[in-house]
C-alpha positions as CSV (number, residue, x, y, z in Angstrom):
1,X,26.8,-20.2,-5.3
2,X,27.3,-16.3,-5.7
3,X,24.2,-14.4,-6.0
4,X,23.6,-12.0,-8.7
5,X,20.8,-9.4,-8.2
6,X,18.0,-9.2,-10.8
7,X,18.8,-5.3,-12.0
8,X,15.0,-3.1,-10.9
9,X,12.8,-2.0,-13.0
10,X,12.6,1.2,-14.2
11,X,10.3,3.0,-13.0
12,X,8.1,5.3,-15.5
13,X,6.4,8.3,-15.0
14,X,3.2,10.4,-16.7
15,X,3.4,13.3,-17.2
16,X,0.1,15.0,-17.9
17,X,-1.9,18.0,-18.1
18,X,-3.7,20.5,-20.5
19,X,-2.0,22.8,-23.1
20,X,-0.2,25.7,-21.7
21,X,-0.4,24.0,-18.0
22,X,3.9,23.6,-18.0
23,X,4.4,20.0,-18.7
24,X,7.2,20.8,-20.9
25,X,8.8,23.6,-19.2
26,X,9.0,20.9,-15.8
27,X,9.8,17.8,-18.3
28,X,12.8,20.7,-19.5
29,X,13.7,21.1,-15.6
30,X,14.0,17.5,-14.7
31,X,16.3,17.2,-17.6
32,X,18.5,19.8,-16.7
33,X,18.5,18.9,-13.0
34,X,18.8,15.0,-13.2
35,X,21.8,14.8,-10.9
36,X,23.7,12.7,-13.1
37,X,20.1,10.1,-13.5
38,X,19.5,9.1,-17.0
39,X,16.3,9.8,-18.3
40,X,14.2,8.5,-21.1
41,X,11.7,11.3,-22.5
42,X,8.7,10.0,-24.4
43,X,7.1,12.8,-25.8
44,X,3.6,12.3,-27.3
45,X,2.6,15.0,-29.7
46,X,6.1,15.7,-30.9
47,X,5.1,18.6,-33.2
48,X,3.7,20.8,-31.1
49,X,6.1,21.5,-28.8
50,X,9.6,21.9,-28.1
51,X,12.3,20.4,-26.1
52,X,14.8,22.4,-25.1
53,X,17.4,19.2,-25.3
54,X,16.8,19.1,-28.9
55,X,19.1,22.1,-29.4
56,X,21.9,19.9,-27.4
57,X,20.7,17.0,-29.8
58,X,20.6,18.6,-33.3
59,X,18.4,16.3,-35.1
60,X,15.7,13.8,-34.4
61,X,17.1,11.0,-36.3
62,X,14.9,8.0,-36.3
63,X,12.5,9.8,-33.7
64,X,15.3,9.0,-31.0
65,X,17.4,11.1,-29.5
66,X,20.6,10.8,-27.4
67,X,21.1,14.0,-25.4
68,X,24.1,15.5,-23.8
69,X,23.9,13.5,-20.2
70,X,23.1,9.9,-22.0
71,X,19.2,10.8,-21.6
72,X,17.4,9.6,-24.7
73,X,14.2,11.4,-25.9
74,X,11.5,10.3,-28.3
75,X,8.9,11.3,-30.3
76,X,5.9,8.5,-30.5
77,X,2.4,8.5,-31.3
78,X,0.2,5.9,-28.7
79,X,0.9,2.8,-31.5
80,X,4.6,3.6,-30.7
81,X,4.7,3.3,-27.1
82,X,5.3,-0.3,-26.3
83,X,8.3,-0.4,-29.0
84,X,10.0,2.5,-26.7
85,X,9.3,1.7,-23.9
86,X,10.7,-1.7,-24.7
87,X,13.9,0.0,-26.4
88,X,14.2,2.4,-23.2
89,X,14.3,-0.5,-20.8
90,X,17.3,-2.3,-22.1
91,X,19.8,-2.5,-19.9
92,X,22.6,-1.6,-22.6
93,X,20.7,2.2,-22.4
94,X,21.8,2.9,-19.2
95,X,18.1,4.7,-18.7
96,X,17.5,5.4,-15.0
97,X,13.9,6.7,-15.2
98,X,11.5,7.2,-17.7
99,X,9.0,10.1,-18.4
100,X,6.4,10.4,-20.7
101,X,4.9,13.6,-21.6
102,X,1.4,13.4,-22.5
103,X,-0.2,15.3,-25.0
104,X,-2.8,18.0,-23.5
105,X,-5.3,16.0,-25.0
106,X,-4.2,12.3,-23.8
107,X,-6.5,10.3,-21.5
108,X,-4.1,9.8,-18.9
109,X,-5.9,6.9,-17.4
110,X,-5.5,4.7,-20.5
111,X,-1.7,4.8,-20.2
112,X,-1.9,4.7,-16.4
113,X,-3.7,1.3,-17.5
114,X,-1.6,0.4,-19.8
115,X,1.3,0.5,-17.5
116,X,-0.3,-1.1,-14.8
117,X,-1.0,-4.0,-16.8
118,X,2.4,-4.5,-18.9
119,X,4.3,-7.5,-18.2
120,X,7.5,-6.5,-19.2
121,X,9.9,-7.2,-16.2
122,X,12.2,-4.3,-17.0
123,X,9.5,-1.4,-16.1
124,X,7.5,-0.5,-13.4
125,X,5.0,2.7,-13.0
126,X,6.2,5.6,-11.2
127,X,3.6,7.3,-11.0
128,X,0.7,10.0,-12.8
129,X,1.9,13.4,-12.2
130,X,-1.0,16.0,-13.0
131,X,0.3,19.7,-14.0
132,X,-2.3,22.6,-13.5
133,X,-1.7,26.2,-14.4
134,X,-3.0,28.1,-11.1
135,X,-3.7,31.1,-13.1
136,X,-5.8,29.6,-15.6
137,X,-7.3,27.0,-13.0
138,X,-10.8,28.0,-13.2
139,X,-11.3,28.3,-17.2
140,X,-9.4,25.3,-17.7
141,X,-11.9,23.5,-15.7
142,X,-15.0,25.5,-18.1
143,X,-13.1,24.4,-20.4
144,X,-12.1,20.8,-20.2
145,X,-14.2,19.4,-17.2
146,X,-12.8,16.1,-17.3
147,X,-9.9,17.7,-15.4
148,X,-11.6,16.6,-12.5
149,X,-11.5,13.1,-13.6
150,X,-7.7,13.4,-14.1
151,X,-6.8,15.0,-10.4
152,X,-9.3,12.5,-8.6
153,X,-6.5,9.8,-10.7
154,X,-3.4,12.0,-10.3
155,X,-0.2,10.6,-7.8
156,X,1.3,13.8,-7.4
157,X,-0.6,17.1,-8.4
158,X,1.9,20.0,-9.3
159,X,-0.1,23.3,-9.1
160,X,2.1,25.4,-11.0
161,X,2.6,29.1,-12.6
162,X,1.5,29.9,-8.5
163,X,3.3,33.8,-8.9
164,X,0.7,34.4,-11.5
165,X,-2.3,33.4,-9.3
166,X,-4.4,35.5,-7.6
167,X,-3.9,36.0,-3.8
168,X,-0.7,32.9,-4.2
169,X,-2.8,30.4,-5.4
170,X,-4.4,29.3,-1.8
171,X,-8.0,28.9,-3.1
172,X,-6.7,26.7,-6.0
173,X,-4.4,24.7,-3.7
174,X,-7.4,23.8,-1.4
175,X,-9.9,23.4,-4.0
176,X,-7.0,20.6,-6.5
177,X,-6.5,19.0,-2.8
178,X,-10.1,18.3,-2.5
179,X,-10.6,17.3,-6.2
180,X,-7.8,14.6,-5.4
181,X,-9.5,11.1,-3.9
182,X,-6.3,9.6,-3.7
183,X,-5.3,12.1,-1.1
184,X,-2.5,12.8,-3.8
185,X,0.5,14.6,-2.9
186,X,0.1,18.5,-3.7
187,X,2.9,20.2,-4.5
188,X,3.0,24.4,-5.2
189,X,5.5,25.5,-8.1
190,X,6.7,28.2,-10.4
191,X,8.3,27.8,-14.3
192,X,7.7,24.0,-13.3
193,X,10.6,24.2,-10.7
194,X,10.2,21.0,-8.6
195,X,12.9,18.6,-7.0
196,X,13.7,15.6,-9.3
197,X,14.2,13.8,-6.2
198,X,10.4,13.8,-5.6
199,X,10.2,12.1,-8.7
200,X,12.8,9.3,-8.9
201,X,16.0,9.1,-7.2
202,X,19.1,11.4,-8.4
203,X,22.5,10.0,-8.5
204,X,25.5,12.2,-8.2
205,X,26.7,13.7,-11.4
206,X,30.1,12.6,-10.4
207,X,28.5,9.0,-11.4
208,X,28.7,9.8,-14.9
209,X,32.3,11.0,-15.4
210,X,33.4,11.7,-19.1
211,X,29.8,12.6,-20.3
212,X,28.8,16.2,-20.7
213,X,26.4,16.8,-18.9
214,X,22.7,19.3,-19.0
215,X,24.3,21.5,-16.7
216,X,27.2,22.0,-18.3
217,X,25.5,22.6,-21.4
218,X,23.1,25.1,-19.9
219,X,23.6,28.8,-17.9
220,X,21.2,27.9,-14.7
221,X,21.2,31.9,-13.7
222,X,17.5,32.8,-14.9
223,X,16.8,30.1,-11.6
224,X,18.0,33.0,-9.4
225,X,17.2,32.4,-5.9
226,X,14.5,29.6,-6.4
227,X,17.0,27.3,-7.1
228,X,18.0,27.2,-3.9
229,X,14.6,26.7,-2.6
230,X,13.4,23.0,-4.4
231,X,12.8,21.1,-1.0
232,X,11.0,23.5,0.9
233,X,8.4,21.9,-1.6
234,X,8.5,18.5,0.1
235,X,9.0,16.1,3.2
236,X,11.2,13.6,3.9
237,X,11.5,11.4,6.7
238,X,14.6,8.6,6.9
239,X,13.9,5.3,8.7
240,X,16.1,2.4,10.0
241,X,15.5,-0.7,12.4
242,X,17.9,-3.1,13.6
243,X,14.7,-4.7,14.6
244,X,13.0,-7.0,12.0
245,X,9.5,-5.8,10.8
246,X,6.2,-7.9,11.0
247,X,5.2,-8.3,8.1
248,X,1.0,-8.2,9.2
249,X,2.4,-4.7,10.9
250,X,3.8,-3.4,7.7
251,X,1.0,-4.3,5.3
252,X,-1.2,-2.7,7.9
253,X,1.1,0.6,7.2
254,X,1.5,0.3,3.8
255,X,-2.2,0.1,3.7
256,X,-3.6,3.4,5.9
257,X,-0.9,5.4,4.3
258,X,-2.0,9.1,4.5
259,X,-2.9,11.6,2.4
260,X,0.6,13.5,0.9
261,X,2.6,10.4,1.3
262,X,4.1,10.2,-2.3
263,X,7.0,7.4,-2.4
264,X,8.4,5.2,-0.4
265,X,11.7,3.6,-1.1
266,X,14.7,1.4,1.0
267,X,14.6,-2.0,2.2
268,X,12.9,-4.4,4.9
269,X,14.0,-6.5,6.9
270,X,11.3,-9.1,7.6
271,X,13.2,-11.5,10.5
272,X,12.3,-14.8,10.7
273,X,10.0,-14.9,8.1
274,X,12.4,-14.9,4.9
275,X,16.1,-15.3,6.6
276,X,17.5,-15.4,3.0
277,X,16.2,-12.2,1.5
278,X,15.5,-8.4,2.3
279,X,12.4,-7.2,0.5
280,X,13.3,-3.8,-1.4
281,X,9.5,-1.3,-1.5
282,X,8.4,0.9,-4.4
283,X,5.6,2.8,-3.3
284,X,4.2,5.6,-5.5
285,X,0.9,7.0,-4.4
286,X,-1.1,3.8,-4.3
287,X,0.9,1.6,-6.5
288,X,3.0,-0.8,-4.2
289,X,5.6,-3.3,-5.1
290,X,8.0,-5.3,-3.4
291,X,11.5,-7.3,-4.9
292,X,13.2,-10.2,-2.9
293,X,16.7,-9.6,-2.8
294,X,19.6,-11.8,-1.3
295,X,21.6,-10.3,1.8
296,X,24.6,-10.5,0.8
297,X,27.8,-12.0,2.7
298,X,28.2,-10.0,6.2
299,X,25.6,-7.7,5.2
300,X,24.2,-6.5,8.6
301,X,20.4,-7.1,8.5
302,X,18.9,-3.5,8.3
303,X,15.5,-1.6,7.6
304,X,16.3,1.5,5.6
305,X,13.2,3.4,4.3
306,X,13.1,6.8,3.2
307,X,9.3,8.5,2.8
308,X,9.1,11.4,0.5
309,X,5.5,13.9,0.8
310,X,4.2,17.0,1.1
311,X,2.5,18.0,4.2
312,X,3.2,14.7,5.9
313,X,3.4,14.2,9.5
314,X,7.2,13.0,9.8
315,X,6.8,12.1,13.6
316,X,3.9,10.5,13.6
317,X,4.5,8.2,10.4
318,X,7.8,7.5,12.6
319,X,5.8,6.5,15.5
320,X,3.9,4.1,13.0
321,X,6.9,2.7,11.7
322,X,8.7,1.7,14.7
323,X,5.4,0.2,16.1
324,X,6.3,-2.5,13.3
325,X,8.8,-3.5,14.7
326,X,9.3,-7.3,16.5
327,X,11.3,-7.2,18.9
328,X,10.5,-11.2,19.7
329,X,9.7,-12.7,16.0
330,X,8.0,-15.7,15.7
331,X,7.3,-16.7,12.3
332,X,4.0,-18.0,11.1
333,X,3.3,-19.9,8.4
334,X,0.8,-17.5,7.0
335,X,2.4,-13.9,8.5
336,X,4.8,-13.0,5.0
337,X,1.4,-13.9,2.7
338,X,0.7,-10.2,2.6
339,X,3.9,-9.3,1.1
340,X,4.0,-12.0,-1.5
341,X,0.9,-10.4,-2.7
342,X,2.8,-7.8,-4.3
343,X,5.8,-9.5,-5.6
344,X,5.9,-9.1,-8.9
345,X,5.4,-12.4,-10.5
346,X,3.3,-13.9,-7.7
347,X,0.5,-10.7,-7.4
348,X,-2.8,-12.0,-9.5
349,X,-2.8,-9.3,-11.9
350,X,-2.2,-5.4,-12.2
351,X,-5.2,-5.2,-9.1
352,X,-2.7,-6.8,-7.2
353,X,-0.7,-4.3,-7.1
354,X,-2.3,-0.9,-7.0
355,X,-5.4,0.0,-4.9
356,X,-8.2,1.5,-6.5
């Protein structure tokens, strides 16, 4: 019997922060620099602000809008989410990723919660992304102290507007890193400028042949030489085994991951213990998830896993990684228990899979 892969989830990002902190200008960049990846834009508080796809667009229709690369954007109120989300997930969209904007004023942890605890097979959370304004750091705080409460939440913490910051934004760096108790990834920018591929994973533009795409839409020149400059932001470090992985050895990585460590994606290989499947990771901060998958026919049995951070410690997390390794498996009855925790499906519940 031929095996057909249950499509992945989409995974679906926040994006937060107070008024004037850049959330639209980066929401704008993603957008433009999607490599060919389909987004879905929720934007909450439509009316006060503005989307530079909606020029592309020309009209908001029924509050959803196709843009020039197949992204759809869409202008909700909290009632509203569900319905989109639910609409962006269909597999006849095409949708790649989804990100929603949240108004300055949103409590990000109620759709943090919200996501965690949806059902619906065809999303999965991607993460809270926290945008501060370095410049502005201090009165925001004055200002809107709950901040605090939001970065202590936060996945990845972009500290941006860092050119107009006062001696390049070092003491606000140091002081969002120790505001963060997930040891959230921390990641500098200017004009929102970060690499999509920190965020979700960019497909070549070549992908979507026929479609016109953002950037050929848009003149890229006011990037100058940043541009060229996105993943000094970040670390990656690639990974592959030959070697199965012990399960017990993995959970026990998966668990002490280190501050900075913002996603982890590929496949495992876990030997003797499932012979049938390879077990695909989504790890995004805390949240982890796995998905059985079927080898397929002559498929040779690899681990691939690629671990994207800032200020990560590439060799050492490599040293961990091949300490997982079994070279002489020997299955155990209870050994793949930990992994089946966070299948989705058999994990009791949101706590099941993200770690508070």
């Amino acid at each position: 019997m031929e095996h057909h892969p249950t499509p992945r989830p989409i995974p679906v990002v926040v994006l937060a922060g107070f008024l004037g902190s850049g959330k639209t200008t980066l929401l704008n960049h993603l957008l433009h620099r999607s490599g060919g990846s389909r987004i879905g834009a929720i934007v909450n508080d439509f009316g006060a602000i503005e989307i530079d796809a909606m020029a592309v667009a020309g009209a908001l229709g029924d509050s959803t809008v196709s843009l020039g690369n197949g992204c759809l954007c869409c202008a909700v109120d909290a009632s509203e989410l569900d319905v989109y989300l639910e609409r962006l997930a269909h597999p006849g969209t095409g949708v790649d990723v989804v990100v929603i904007e949240a108004s300055g004023l949103a409590e990000p942890q109620e759709l943090v919660r919200m996501l965690l605890a949806s059902e619906h097979p065809g999303i999965v959370y991607g993460g809270l992304v926290e945008v501060v304004d370095a410049a502005e750091f201090d009165g925001t705080r004055a200002k809107h102290p709950e901040i605090d409460r939001h970065l202590a939440l936060a996945d990845l913490v972009v500290v941006n507007k860092l050119d107009r910051a006062a001696e390049g934004g070092e003491r606000v760096l140091g002081l969002v890193r120790s505001l963060s108790d997930r040891g959230a990834a921390v990641v500098p920018a200017t004009y929102g400028r970060i690499d999509p591929e920190f965020l979700f994973d960019c497909r070549p533009g070549e992908e979507r042949i026929g479609q016109l795409s953002f950037d050929d839409l848009h003149d890229h020149h006011e990037g100058g030489a940043h541009e060229g400059h996105l993943h000094t932001a970040y670390d990656s470090l690639s990974f592959a085994s030959a070697l199965p992985l012990d399960p017990r050895r993995l959970m026990a990585f998966l668990d002490s991951r280190p501050e900075g460590l913002y996603r982890i994606k590929g496949h495992v290989d876990l030997g003797p213990y499932d012979t049938g499947n390879r077990y695909v990771v989504h790890a995004v901060g805390r949240f982890l998830r796995f998905y059985p998958e079927a080898w397929g026919r002559g498929e040779e049995r690899l681990t691939q896993l690629v671990l994207i951070g800032s200020g990560i410690d590439t060799a050492a997390l490599r040293k961990e990684l091949e300490a997982c390794t079994n070279d002489a498996p020997q299955a155990d009855e209870h050994g793949l228990w930990g992994v089946l925790r966070y299948v989705q499906g058999l994990a009791e519940g949101p706590e099941g899979d993200y770690e508070d």
